[in-house]
C-alpha positions as CSV (number, residue, x, y, z in Angstrom):
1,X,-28.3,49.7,-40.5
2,X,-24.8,49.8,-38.4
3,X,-27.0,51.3,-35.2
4,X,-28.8,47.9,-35.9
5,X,-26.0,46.0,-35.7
6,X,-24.2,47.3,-33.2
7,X,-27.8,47.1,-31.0
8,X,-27.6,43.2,-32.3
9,X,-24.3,42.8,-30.8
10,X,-24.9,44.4,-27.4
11,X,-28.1,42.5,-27.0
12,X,-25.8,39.6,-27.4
13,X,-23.2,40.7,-25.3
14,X,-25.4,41.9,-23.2
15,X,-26.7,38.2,-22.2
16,X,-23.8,36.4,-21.7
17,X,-22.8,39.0,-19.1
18,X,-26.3,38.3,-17.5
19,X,-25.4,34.3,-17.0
20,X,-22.3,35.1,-16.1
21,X,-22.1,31.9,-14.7
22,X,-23.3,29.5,-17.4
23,X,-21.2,31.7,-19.8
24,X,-18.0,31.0,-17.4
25,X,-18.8,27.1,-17.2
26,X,-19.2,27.0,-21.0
27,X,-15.9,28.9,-21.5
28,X,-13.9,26.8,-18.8
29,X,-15.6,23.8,-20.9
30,X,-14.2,24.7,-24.3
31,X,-10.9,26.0,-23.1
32,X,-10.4,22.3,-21.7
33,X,-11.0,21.2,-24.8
34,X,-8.8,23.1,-26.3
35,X,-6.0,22.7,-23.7
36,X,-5.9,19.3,-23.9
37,X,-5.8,19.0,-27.9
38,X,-3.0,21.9,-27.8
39,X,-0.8,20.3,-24.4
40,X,-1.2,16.1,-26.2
41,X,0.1,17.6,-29.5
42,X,2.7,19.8,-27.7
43,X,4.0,16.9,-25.8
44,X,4.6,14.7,-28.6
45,X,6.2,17.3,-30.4
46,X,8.5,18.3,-27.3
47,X,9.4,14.1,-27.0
48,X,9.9,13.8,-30.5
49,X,12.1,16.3,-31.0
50,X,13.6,15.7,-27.8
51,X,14.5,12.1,-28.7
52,X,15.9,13.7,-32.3
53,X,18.1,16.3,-30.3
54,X,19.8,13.5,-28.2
55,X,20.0,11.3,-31.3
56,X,21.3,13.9,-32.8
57,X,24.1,14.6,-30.1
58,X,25.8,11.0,-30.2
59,X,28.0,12.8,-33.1
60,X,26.9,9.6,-35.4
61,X,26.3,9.4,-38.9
62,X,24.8,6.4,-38.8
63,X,23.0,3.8,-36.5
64,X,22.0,0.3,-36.3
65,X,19.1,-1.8,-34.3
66,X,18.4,-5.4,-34.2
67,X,17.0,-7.5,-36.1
68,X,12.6,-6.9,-36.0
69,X,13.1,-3.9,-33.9
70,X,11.1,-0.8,-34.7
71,X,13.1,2.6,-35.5
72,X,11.7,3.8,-32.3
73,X,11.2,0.8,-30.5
74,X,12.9,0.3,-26.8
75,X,14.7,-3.2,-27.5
76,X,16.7,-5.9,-25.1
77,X,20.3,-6.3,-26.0
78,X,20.9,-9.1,-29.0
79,X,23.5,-7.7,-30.8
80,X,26.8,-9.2,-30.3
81,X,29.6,-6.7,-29.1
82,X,31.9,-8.8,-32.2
83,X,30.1,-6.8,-34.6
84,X,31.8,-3.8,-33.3
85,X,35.5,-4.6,-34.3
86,X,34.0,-5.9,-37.6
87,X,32.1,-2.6,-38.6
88,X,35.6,-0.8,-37.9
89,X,37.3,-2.5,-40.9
90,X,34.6,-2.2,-43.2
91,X,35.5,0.6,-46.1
92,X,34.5,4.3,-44.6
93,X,33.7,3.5,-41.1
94,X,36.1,5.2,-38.8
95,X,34.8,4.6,-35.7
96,X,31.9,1.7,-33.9
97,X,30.6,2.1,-30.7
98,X,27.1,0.5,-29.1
99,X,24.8,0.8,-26.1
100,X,22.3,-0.8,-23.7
101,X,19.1,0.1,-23.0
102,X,17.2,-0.8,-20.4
103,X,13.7,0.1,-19.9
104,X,12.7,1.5,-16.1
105,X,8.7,2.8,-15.5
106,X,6.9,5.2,-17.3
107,X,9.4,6.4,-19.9
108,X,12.5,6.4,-18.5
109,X,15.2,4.2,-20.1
110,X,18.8,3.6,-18.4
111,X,21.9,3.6,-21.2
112,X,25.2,1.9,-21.0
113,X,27.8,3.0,-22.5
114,X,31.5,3.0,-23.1
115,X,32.5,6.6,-21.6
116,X,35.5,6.9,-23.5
117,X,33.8,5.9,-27.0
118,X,31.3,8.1,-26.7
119,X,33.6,10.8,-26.0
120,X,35.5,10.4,-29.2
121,X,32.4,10.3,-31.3
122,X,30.4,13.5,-29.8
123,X,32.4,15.1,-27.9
124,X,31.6,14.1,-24.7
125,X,29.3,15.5,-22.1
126,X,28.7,19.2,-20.5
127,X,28.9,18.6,-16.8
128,X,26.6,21.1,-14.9
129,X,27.9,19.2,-12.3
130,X,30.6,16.6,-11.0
131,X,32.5,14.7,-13.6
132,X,32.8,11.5,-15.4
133,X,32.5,7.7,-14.0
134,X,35.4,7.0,-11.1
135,X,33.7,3.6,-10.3
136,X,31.2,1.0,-11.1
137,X,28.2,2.1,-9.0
138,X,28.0,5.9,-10.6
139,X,25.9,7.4,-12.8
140,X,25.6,10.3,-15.0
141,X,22.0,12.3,-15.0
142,X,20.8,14.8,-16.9
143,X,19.6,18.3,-15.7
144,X,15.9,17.6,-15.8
145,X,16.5,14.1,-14.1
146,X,18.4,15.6,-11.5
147,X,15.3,18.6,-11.1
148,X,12.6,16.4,-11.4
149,X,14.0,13.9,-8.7
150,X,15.9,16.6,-6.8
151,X,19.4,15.4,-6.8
152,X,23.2,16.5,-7.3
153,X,26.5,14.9,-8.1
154,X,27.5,13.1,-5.1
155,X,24.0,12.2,-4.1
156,X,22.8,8.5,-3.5
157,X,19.5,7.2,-5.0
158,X,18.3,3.9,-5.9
159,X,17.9,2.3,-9.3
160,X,17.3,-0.9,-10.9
161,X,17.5,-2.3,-7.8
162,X,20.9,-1.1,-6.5
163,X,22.3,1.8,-5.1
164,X,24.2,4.3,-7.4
165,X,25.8,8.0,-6.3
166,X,25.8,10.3,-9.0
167,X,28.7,11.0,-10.6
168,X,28.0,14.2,-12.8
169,X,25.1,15.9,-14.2
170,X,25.5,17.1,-17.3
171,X,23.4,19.3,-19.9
172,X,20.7,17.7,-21.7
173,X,20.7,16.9,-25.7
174,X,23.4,13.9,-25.4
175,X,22.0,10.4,-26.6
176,X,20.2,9.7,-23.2
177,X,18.9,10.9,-19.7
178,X,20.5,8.4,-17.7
179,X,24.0,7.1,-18.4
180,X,25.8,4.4,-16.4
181,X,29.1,2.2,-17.6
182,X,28.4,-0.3,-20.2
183,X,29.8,-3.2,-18.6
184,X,28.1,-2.6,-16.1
185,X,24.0,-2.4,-16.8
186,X,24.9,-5.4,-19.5
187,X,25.5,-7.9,-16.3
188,X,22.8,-6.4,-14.3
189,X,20.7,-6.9,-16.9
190,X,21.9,-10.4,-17.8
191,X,23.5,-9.6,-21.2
192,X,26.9,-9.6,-21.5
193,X,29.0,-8.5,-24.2
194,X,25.0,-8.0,-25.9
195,X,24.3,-4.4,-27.3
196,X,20.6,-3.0,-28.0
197,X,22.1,-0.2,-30.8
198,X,24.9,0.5,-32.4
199,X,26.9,3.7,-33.9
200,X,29.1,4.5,-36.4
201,X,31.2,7.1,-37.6
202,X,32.3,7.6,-41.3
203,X,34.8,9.8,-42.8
204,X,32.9,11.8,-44.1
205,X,28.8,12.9,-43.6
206,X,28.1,12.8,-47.3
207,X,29.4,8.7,-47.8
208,X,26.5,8.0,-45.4
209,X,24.3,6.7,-47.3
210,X,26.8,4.8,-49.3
211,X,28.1,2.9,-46.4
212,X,24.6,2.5,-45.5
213,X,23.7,0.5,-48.3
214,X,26.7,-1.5,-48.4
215,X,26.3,-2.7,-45.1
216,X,22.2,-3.7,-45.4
217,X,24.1,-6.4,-47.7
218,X,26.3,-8.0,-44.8
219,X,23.7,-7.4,-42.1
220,X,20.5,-8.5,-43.9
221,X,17.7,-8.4,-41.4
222,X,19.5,-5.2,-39.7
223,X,17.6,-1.6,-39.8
224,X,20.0,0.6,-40.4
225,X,19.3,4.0,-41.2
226,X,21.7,7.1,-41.5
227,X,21.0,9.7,-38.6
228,X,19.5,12.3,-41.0
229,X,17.2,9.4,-42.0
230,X,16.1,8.2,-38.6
231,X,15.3,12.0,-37.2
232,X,13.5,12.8,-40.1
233,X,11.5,9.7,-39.2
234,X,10.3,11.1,-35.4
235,X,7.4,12.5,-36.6
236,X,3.8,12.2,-35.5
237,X,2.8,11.0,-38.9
238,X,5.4,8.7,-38.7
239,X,4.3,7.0,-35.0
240,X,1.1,5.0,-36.4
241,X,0.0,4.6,-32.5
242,X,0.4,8.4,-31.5
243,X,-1.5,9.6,-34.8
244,X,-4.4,7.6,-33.8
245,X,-4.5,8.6,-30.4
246,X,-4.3,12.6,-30.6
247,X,-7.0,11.3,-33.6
248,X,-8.9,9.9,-30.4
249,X,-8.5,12.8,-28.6
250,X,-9.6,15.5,-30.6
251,X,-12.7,13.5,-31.8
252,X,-13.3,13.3,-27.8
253,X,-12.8,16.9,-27.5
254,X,-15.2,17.6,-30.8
255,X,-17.9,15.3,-28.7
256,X,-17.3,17.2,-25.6
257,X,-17.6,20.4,-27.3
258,X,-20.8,19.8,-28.7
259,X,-22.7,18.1,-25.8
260,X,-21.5,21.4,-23.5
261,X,-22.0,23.9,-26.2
262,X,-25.6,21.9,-27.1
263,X,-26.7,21.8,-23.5
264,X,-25.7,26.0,-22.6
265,X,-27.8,27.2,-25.8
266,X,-30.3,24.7,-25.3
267,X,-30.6,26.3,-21.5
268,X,-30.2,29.7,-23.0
269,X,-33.1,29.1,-25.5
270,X,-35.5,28.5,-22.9
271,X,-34.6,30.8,-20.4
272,X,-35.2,33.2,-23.7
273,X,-38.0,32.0,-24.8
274,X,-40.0,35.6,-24.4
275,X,-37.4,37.6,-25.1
276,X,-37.5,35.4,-28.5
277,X,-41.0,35.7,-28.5
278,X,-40.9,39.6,-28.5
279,X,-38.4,39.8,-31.4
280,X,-40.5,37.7,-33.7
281,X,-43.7,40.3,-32.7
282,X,-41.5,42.8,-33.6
283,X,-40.4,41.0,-37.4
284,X,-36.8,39.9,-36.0
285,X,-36.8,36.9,-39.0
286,X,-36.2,33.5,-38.5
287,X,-32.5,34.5,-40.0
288,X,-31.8,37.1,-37.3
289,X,-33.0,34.6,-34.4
290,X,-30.3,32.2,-35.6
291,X,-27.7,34.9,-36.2
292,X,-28.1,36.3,-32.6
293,X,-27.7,32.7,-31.1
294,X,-24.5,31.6,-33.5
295,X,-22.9,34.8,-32.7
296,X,-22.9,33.8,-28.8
297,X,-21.9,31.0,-29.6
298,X,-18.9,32.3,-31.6
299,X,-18.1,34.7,-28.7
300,X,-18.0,31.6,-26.3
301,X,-15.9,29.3,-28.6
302,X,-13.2,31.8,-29.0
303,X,-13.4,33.0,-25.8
304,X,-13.1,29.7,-24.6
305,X,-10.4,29.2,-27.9
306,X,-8.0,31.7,-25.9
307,X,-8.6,30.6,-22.4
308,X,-7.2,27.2,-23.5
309,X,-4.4,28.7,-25.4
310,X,-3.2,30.1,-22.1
311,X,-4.0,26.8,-19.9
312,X,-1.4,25.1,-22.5
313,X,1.3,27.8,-21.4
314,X,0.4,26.4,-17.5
315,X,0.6,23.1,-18.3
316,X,3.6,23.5,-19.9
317,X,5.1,25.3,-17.0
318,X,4.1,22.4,-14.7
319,X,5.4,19.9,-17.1
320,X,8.9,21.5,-17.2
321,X,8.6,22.0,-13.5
322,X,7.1,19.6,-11.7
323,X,6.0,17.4,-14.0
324,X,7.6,14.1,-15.6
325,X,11.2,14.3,-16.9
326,X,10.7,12.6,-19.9
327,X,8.1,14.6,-21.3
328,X,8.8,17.6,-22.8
329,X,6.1,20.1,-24.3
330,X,6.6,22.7,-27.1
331,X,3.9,24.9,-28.3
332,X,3.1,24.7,-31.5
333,X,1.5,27.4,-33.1
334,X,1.0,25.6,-36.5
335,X,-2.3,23.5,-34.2
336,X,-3.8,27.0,-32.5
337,X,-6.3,27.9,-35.4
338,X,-6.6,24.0,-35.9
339,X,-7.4,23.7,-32.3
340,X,-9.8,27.2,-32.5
341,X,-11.3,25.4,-35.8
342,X,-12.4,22.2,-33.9
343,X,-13.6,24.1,-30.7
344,X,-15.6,26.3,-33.4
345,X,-17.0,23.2,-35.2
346,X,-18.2,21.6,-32.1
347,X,-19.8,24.6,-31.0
348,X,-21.5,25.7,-33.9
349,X,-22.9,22.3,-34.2
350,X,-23.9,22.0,-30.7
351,X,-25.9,25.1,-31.6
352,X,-28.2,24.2,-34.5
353,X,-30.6,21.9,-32.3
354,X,-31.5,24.8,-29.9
355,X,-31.3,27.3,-33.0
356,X,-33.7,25.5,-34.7
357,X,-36.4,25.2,-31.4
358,X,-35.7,28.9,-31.3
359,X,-36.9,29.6,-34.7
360,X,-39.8,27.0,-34.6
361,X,-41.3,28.9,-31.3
362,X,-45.1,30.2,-31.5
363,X,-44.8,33.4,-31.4
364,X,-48.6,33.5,-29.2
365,X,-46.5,30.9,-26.9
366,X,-43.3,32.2,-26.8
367,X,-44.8,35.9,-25.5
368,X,-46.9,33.5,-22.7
369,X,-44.0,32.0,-21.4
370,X,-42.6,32.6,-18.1
């Protein structure tokens, strides 16, 4: 019974090496299938948790947005700076300090900010290179800014329609990717003394929540969250529009799956149509027929499974390298048997219509094919 077997499984074997390239195509196929599930959910991980990190590195406890902005929402600037010296004196806030954000293409945002405040909150900045602001026109860049657009402190580049020479660049995981002075971005952006968010500091992490819901009394209108709070919320599940797009994409990916998958076996039936024929002569069951074509198909789904696993570690090398400096992939090995699972499904389906002409086939026709 095992010498069967193992005869079963070199007959298999044995024709996808003899098609090697309709077996490569259908591979490549379901490894971009795969790639593209595993690189969309990477990404949105790596800018989520990106976005958390720099939230994260203001050195806040908690944070406020204006009125009928979203928790991640980019917004204008229509908070009042007044509010600022008027969170300071309420009971448990130490310390009040807000910024600008302005929107440039694709999903790079410019910040304004108080240097000094900012300082006193988190710490300040890492400076890979340069230093802090000296005058109105610089501007502080991260270390994948700089890469992706090839600059260094003391460098000139345009933004916003100006010039600006860079400052400093400094290590990424601080609030933002682009800093300039707060005075600054609010008149070139027509709003001044206006702030898009705001910061505070309390005297100590556990009154948080306290101060929190003290101040949704004064401010009604005004999401305010704690920081632990509004990380916890940058989450795919929690970003309604991402969820249903990688929900887009891996019912694209099912579709594409199948119709590849469908078409090989469908092409692999009929070049096989003898051989098929001679099996049934010989009693190979209706069973065995199926079991020999779902095992190829197996062999090319996961096949095809770990060829895509490996694109993902390409594209993440190009994303990190020459890619956007925004986006940031992780890989996330919690979606590699999910990803496997729904290049498996779509295969396996794509199989049953050919299976079933393969079992259906005359035996008297099959063995007069050519």
């Amino acid at each position: 019974m095992a010498a069967t077997w193992n005869s079963l499984n070199t007959f298999v074997l044995s024709n996808l090496a003899h098609r090697p390239v309709r077996t490569l195509l259908s591979i490549l196929a379901i490894a971009v299938e795969v790639a593209m599930i595993l690189t969309l959910v990477g990404v949105s991980y790596g800018t989520l948790d990106g976005t958390a990190q720099r939230a994260r590195g203001v050195g806040a406890d908690i944070m406020i947005r204006p009125p009928g902005s979203s928790f991640i929402g980019l917004s204008s600037a229509p908070m009042t700076e007044a509010l600022l010296p008027m969170l300071e004196k309420q009971p448990g806030i130490t310390m009040a300090s807000g910024t600008v954000i302005q929107p440039l293409e694709g999903l790079d945002t410019v910040t304004g900010l108080d240097l000094g405040q900012f300082t006193r909150m988190s710490g300040g900045f890492h400076f890979i290179e340069g230093g802090p602001f000296q005058k109105d026109d610089d501007i502080l860049i991260d270390e994948f800014y700089a890469r992706e657009k090839h600059l260094h402190a003391g460098d000139t580049f345009n933004l916003l329609g100006r010039d600006w020479q860079v400052a400093g660049v400094f290590e990424s995981g601080k609030l933002a990717r682009i800093c300039v002075r707060l005075p600054v971005l609010q008149e070139l952006t027509g709003n001044p003394h206006r702030l898009s968010q705001i910061y505070l500091k309390v005297d100590h992490p556990d009154h948080a929540q306290t101060v929190v819901n003290e101040l949704k009394k004064k401010l009604k209108g005004y999401p305010i969250y704690t920081m632990e709070e509004f990380t916890s919320m940058l989450t795919i599940s929690s970003v309604g529009l991402l969820r249903n797009f990688i929900g887009v994409v891996i019912g694209v990916s099912i579709v594409v799956g199948f119709i590849v998958v469908s078409m090989a076996m469908y092409t692999a039936v009929l070049e096989r149509t003898r051989e098929i024929g001679i099996l049934r002569s010989l009693g190979g069951s209706s069973s065995l027929i199926f079991s020999l074509l779902l095992k190829e198909t197996l062999i090319l789904a996961l096949a095809g499974t770990a060829t895509g696993i490996a694109f993902t570690y390409l594209m993440k090398w190009s994303i990190e390298h020459i890619g956007h400096s925004s986006l940031t992939q992780e890989t996330v090995y919690a979606w590699w048997p999910i990803a496997a699972a729904i290049a498996v499904t779509g295969a396996v389906l794509g199989t049953l219509a050919p299976a079933f002409k393969a079992i259906r086939q005359d035996v008297t026709e099959a063995l007069s094919y050519e």
